[in-house]
N, C-alpha and C positions, 0 to 999 in steps of 0.2 A: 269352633275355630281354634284351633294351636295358639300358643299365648304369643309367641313368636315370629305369629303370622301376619301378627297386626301391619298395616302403614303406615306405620309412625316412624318419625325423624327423631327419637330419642329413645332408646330401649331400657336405659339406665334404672328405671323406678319399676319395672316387672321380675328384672334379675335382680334388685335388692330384696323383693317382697316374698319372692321366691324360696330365695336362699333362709330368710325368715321360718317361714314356714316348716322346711327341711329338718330346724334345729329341734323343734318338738316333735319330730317325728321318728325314733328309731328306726325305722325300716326305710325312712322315704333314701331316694337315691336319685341325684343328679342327673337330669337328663343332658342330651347331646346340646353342645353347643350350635347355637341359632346361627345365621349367616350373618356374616357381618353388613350392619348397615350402611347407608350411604354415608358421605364425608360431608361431615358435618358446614357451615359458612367457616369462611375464612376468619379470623378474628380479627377485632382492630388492630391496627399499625401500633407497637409498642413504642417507647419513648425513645429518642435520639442516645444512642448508648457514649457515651465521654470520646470525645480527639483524641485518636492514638498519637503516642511520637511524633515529631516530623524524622523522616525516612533520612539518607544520607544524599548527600548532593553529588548529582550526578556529572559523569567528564563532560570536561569542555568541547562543546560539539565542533566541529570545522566554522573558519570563517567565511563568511556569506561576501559575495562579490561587492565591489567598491561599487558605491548607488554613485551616480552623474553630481555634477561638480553644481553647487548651490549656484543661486545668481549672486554678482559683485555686489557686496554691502554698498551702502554708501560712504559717499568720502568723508574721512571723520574731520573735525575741526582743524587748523593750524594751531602747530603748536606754537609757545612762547618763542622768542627771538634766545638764543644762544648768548651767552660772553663772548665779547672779544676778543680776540685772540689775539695771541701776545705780535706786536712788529717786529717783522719780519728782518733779515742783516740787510744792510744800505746795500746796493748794487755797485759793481764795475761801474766808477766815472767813464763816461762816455767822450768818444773821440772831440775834439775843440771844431767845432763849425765854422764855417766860413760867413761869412755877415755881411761884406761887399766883394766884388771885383771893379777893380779900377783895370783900365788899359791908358800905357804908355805910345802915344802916336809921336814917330820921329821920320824926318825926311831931309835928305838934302837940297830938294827941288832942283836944283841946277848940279850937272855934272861935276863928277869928282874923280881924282886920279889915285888908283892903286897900284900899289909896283911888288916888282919882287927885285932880290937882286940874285949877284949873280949865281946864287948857289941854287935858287929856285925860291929860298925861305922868304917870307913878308918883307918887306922895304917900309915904302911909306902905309899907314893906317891910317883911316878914316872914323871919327866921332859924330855922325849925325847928329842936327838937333831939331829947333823948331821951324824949318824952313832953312837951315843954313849948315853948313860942315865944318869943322877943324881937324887939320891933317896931324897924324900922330907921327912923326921921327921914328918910333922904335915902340916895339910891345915887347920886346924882352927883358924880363925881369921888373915887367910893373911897369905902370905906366904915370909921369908926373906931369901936369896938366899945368903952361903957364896962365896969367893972368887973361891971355887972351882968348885960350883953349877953353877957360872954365865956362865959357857960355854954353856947351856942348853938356854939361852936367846938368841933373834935377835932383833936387833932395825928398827924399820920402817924408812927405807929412803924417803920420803914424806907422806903428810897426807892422810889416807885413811880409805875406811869404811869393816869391816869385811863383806861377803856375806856367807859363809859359813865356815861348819867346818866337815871333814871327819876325822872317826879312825877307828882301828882293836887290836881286843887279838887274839891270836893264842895260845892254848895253850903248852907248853912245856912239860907239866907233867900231869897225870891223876889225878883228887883229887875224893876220895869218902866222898862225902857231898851230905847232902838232901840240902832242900829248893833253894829261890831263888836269886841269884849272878848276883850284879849289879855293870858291869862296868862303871865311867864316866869320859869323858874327858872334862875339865876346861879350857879355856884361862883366864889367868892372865896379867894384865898389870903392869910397873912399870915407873917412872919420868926418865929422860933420868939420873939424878945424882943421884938413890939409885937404889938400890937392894930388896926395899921393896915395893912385889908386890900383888894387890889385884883383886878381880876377876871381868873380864868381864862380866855383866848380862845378862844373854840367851844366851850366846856363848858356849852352852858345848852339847855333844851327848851321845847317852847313851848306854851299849851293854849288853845283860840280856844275863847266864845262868840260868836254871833251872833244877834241881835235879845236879846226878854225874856230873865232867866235865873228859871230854876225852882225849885224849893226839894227839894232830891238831886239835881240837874242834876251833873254829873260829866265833868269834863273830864281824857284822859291823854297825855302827853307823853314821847318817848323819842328818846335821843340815840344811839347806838352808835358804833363804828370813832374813836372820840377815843386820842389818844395822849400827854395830857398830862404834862412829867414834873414829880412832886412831892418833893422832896427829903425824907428824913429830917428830923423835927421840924418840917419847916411846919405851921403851922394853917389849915383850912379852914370857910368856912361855905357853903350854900347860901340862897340867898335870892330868895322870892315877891315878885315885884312886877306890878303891874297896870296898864295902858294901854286908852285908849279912842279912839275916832274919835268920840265924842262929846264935845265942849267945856263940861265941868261937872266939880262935884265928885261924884264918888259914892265910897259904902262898898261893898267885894264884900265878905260875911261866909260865911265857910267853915272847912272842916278840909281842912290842906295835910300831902301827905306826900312823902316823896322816897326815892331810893337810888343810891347811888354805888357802880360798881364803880372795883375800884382793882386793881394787874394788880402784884406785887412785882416788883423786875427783880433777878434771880441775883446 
């Protein structure tokens, strides 16, 4: 059998024994190389060879889509109470209030006589009071109230502002007259020590006939939004007088009544 022919898995100890041989032999001469054997096992797995570098850090990839919104945490604690803050500027004093209404009630109960004269302007004037009248001579230029007239007056017992002013004619008697018949009613004031009294501005109302007047013909007059102010202890009267656009003397005969409101001021 050829030495090379063997089945063996290691040939390495015949080509050394071989070649041995050869060297004491001048003449010997190498024969043909044998076929190469099979491949040998695998050998074990050598040992873990050392961590190379860390490599370089790669680009920033694209960002990935917004993920859906967490659930609400819960409510965290209250916080502490704050300082106080500094006070604030005082406000705009606010307008003066009203605290009472009083009303003034006046009548003559029984009929009374207004005139004009001949020019058409006022004649006699009428002062209503508590159930009773006194006729006034003259409203031009103020009015002075004798000792017997002053029962026609009341004195303001606190200071206060007029709000209004209502009155009525009724007539008593029928008059046949054209044109047009203007009643109006005056508040007058006066100083708590004289009798000499002068007129309220805008405190007055006014009551139109026109043509005949009839007999309970009834005329009403109202003034509102007045803001007159009247002092503690003034005296006041209201007083009827009568005008015409007709150039004569006439009597208007009626029952006059009135009412004054009056506003305290706090």
């Amino acid at each position: 059998m050829p030495l090379f022919a063997a089945d063996i898995s290691d040939t390495s100890q015949f080509l050394e024994s071989d070649v041995k041989r050869c060297e004491n032999r001048p003449h010997c001469e190498r024969g043909p190389r044998g076929e190469r054997g099979r491949r040998g096992r695998t050998g074990d797995p050598g040992a873990t060879g050392a961590t190379g570098l860390t490599g370089l850090t790669g680009a920033t990839g694209l960002a990935g889509a917004t993920g859906l919104a967490g659930l609400t945490g819960a409510t965290g604690l209250t916080g502490a109470t704050g300082l106080t803050g500094l006070t604030g500027a005082t406000g705009l004093t606010g307008a003066t209030g009203i605290s009472t209404q009083a009303l003034i009630p006046l009548s003559s109960v029984t009929p009374v006589a207004l005139t004009t004269l001949i020019t058409g302007l006022a004649g006699i004037s009428v002062a209503p009071a508590f159930g009773s009248a006194a006729p006034i001579a003259s409203i031009v230029g103020g009015i002075n109230l004798t000792t017997a007239q002053a029962n026609a007056a009341f004195m303001m017992p606190f200071d206060g502002i007029i709000t209004s002013i209502a009155a009525s004619f009724t007539a008593t008697a029928g008059l046949a007259i054209a044109g047009t018949t203007t009643i109006t009613a005056q508040l007058y004031q006066a100083l708590p020590t004289t009798n000499a009294f002068a007129l309220v501005p805008g405190a007055s109302t006014t009551m139109i006939f026109t043509g005949p007047i009839i007999l309970g013909d009834t005329r009403f007059g109202l003034q509102t939004g007045l803001s007159n102010l009247i002092s503690a202890g003034n005296k006041l009267i209201l007083v009827f007088s009568v005008s015409s656009d007709i150039a004569v003397i006439t009597n208007y005969l009626g029952i006059i009544n009135g009412g004054i409101g009056i506003a305290e001021i706090p």
